[in-house]
C-alpha positions, -999 to 999 in steps of 0.1 A, spaced: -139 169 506 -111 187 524 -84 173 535 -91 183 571 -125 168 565 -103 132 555 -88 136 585 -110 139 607 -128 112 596 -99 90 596 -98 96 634 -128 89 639 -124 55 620 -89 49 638 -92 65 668 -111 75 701 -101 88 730 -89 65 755 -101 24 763 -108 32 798 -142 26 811 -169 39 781 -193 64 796 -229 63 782 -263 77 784 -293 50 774 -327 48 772 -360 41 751 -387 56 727 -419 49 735 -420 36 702 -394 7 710 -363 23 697 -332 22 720 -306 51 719 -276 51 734 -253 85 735 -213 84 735 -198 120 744 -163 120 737 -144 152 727 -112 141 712 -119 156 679 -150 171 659 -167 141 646 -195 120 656 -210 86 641 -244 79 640 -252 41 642 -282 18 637 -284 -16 650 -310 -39 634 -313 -74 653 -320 -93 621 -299 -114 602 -298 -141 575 -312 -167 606 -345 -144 606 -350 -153 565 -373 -182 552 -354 -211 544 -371 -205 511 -361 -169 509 -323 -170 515 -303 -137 511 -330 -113 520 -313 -95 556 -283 -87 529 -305 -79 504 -322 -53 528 -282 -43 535 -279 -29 502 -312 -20 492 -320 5 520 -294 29 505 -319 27 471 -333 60 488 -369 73 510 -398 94 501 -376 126 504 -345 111 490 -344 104 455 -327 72 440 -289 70 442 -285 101 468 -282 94 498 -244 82 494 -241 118 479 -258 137 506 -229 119 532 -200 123 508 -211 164 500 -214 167 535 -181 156 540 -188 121 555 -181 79 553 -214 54 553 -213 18 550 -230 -13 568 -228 -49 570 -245 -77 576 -241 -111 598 -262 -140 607 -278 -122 634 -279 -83 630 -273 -54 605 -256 -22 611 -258 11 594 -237 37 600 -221 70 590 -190 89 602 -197 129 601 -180 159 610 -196 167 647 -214 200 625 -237 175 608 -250 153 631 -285 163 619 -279 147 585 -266 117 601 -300 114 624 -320 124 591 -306 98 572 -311 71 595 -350 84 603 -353 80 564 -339 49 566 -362 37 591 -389 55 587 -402 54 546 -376 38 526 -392 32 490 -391 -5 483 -397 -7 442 -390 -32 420 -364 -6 401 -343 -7 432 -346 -47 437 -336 -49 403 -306 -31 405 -297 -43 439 -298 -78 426 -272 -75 400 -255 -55 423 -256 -85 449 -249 -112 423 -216 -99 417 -206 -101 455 -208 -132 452 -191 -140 423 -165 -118 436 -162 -133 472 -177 -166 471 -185 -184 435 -146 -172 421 -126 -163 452 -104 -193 469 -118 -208 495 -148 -187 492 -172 -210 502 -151 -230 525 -170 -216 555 -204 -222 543 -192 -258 533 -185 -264 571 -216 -248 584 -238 -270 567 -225 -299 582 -226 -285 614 -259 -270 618 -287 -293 597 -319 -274 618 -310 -238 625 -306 -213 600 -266 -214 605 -265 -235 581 -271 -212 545 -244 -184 545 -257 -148 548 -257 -135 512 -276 -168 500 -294 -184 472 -293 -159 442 -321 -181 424 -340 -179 462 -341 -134 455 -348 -140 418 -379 -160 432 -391 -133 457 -418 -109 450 -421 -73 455 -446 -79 483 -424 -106 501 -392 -76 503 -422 -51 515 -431 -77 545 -397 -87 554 -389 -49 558 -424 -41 576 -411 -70 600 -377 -61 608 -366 -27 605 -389 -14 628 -375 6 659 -386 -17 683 -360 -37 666 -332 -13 669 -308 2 689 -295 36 675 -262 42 692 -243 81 690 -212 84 697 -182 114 694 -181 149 699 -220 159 708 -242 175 736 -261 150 754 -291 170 759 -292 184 725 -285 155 711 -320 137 729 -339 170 714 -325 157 683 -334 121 684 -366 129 695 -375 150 669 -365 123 643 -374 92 655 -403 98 678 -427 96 650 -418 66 635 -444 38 642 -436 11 667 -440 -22 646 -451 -59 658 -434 -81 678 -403 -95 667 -401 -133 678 -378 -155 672 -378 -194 674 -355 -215 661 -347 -249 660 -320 -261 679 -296 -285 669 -292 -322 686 -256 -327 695 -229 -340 673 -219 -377 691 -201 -392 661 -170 -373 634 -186 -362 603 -163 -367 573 -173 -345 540 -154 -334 509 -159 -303 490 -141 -289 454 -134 -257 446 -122 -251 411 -106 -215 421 -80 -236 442 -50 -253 431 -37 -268 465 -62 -287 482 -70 -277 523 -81 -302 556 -104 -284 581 -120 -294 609 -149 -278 628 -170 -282 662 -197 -266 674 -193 -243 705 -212 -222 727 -230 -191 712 -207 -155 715 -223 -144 752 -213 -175 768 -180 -172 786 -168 -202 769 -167 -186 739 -143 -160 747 -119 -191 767 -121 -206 731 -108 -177 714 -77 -182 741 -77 -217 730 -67 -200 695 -43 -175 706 -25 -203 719 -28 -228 690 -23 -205 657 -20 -166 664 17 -157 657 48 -172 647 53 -186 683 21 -201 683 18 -239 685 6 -253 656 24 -227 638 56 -233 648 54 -269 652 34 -270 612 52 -241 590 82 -235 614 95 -271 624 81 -298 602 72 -274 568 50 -300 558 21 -266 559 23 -235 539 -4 -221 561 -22 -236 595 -44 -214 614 -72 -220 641 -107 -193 650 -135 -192 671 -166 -181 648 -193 -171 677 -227 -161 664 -256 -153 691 -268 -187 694 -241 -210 683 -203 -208 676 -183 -226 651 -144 -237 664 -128 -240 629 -90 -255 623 -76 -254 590 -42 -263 575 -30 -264 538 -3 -289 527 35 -279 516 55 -305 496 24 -328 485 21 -338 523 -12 -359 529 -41 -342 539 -45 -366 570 -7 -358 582 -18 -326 588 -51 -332 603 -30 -358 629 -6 -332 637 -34 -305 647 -47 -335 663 -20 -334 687 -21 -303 695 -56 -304 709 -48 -330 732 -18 -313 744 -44 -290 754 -64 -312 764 -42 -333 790 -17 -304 800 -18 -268 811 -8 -243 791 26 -229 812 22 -197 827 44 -180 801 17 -188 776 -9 -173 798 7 -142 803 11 -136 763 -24 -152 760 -37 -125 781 -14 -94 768 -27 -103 737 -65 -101 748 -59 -70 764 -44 -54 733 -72 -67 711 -100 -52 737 -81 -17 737 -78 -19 700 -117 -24 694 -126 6 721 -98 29 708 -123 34 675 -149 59 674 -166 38 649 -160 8 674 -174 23 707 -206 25 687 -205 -14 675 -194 -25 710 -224 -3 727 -253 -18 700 -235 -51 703 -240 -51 744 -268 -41 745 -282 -63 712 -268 -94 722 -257 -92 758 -288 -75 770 -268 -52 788 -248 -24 773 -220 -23 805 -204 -55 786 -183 -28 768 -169 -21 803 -172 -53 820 -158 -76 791 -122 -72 799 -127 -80 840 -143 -114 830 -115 -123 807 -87 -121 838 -109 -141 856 -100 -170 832 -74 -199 842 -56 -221 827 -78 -248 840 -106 -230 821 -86 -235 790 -83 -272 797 -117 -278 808 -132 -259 774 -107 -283 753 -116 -313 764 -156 -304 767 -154 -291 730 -125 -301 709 -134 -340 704 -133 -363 674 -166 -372 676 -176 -339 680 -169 -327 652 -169 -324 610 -141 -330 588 -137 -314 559 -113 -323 528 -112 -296 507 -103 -302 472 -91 -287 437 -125 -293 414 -123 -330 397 -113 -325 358 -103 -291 360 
């Protein structure tokens, strides 16, 4: 690959033309499949994008694992791509691929020069259209999967701290596995349950394909169609999941980790799911509680008192839920409950004062810079139009989403921390250095 190629690409990865308003062309396949087209001339490149709406919540509780499963093992090749080529037909054609996968979607994509588009389309159709499911690929993608976990879950630090605090919060919906799952649950599966689960799901009625960078609208539509149009519409995709009774009393749990030397406190709540606008005031909430060296609990924690080497506060918002996660980890042998009680305090500072306006003003600088950052990426436009329209059910939100956030007061960010942040809201978790090490 050229290094004008490289660089290309890395502005498309890094940059895109300007975080004003996003302009977009959308509409829908009579087979199901949404597309949505990005024109932005800033430099020769254009990434293709597919947006499946399924996720580790759409596995059997039986069959854990499978939506990252299908992550991997549709780049295992189609009918007219042999095994182990399709990463070489992006790289030759002087491209980036990847995807990932979360509780509620997976997304494909690949960053091209704006001269290939056509093998970015192609690739997708593949993809979509007849990807060979065999039990050579499974095989392989097993082993392949098996070691992601090992590497960042089973050995990592903390690995499986998050999946320790979703099971305590979430006993009924599918929150509660993590989203590479059970490796004894894909040992189990057959052939013909990975053939169904991929019939189901990556269907284009379940998709939105989102195109964004330097491209011709109309050409681009000729090209779409002549990819995509053929591919079958599949069944209905349905979803209904249980939904969880509310937490009215502290859960207290304790986990071990022998990958850790110093142990860790968290605590957790469950929150609204990511389109509800107390979600975003909750992300506020941790802007002002852990996100700098000025922040709260930081200064207060590592700054003032020392007795944490690290303290730190997130809202985790998934479609239908969100997780509002604190987490501290001692300095100087101080007891896990110290710390707990001191981010303790902190909430009901919130909870009882507001925030003073010099807090609001960085709280929403911050925001502001964080929306810019995700719109000044090629690669992000295209997340943040699938994500809209995915999740939001209406691809504006990439324009709108900043607006709603200055509509938020500091009354909001009281009102959220006293609905949500309560003790017998939420679970505790002591997180521990494995017994007999």
């Amino acid at each position: 690959m050229s290094k004008i190629t490289l660089s290309l690409l890395a502005l498309a990865l890094a940059t895109s033309a300007t975080a004003q308003k996003v302009a977009y062309t959308e509409y829908t396949l009579k087979n199901g499949l949404h597309v949505i087209l990005h024109q932005d001339k800033t430099a020769p490149v254009v990434v293709t994008s597919v947006m499946y709406h399924v996720g580790s919540k759409n596995e059997n509780p039986e069959r854990t694992g499978f939506a990252h499963f299908f992550e991997h093992l549709l780049f295992e090749g189609s009918e007219n791509i042999k095994r182990g080529e399709f990463m070489k037909i992006v790289s030759s054609n002087g491209g980036q691929n990847n995807a990932n996968t979360t509780q509620d979607r997976t997304f494909y994509y690949e960053v091209f020069p704006s001269n290939q588009l056509e093998t970015g389309l192609w690739l997708e159709s593949e993809r979509m259209l007849h990807p060979v499911i065999n039990e050579i690929g499974v095989k392989t993608q097993n082993e392949v999967v098996k070691e992601e976990r090992r590497l960042s879950y089973d050995n990592r630090p903390y690995g499986n701290s998050l999946h320790e605090i979703m099971k305590c919060l979430f006993t009924k919906h599918p929150y509660t596995w993590t989203t590479i799952g059970s490796m004894a649950h894909l040992d189990a599966a057959t052939l013909e349950e990975f053939k169904a689960f991929n019939k189901k799901y990556y269907v284009p009625n379940n998709a939105v394909l989102v195109i964004a960078g330097d491209i011709d609208i109309n050409k681009t539509k000729t090209l779409v169609e002549s990819y995509f149009a053929e591919i079958p519409k599949g069944g209905p995709v349905t979803v209904d999941l249980a939904k969880e009774e509310p937490i009215t009393q502290e859960i207290v749990d304790t986990a071990y980790d022998n990958n850790i030397q110093l142990p860790a406190i968290m605590a957790a709540y469950r929150t609204p799911g990511m389109t509800n606008k107390e979600s975003t005031i909750l992300e506020l909430v941790s802007s002002v509680l852990s996100q700098g060296a000025s922040s709260r609990m930081y200064k207060k924690m590592v700054d003032d008192k020392k007795n944490a080497l690290q303290v730190g506060s997130f809202n985790y918002a998934l479609e239908d839920y969100g997780s509002y996660i604190l987490y501290a980890l001692p300095n100087n042998n101080t007891p896990l409950d110290s710390l707990l009680e001191d981010m303790n305090d902190e909430i009901i500072k919130l909870q009882t004062q507001l925030i003073s306006e010099k807090e609001f003003k960085k709280l929403q600088n911050n925001y502001e810079t964080e929306y810019i950052g995700k719109n000044a990426k090629m690669l992000g436009v295209a997340e943040n139009l699938a994500n809209g329209y995915t999740f939001f059910k209406n691809t504006n939100n990439i324009n709108t989403e900043l607006d709603e956030a200055r509509k938020i007061t500091r009354q909001d960010i009281q009102n959220v921390a006293k609905k949500y942040l309560n003790k017998n809201q939420r679970v505790v978790l002591y997180y521990l250095p494995q017994k007999n090490k």
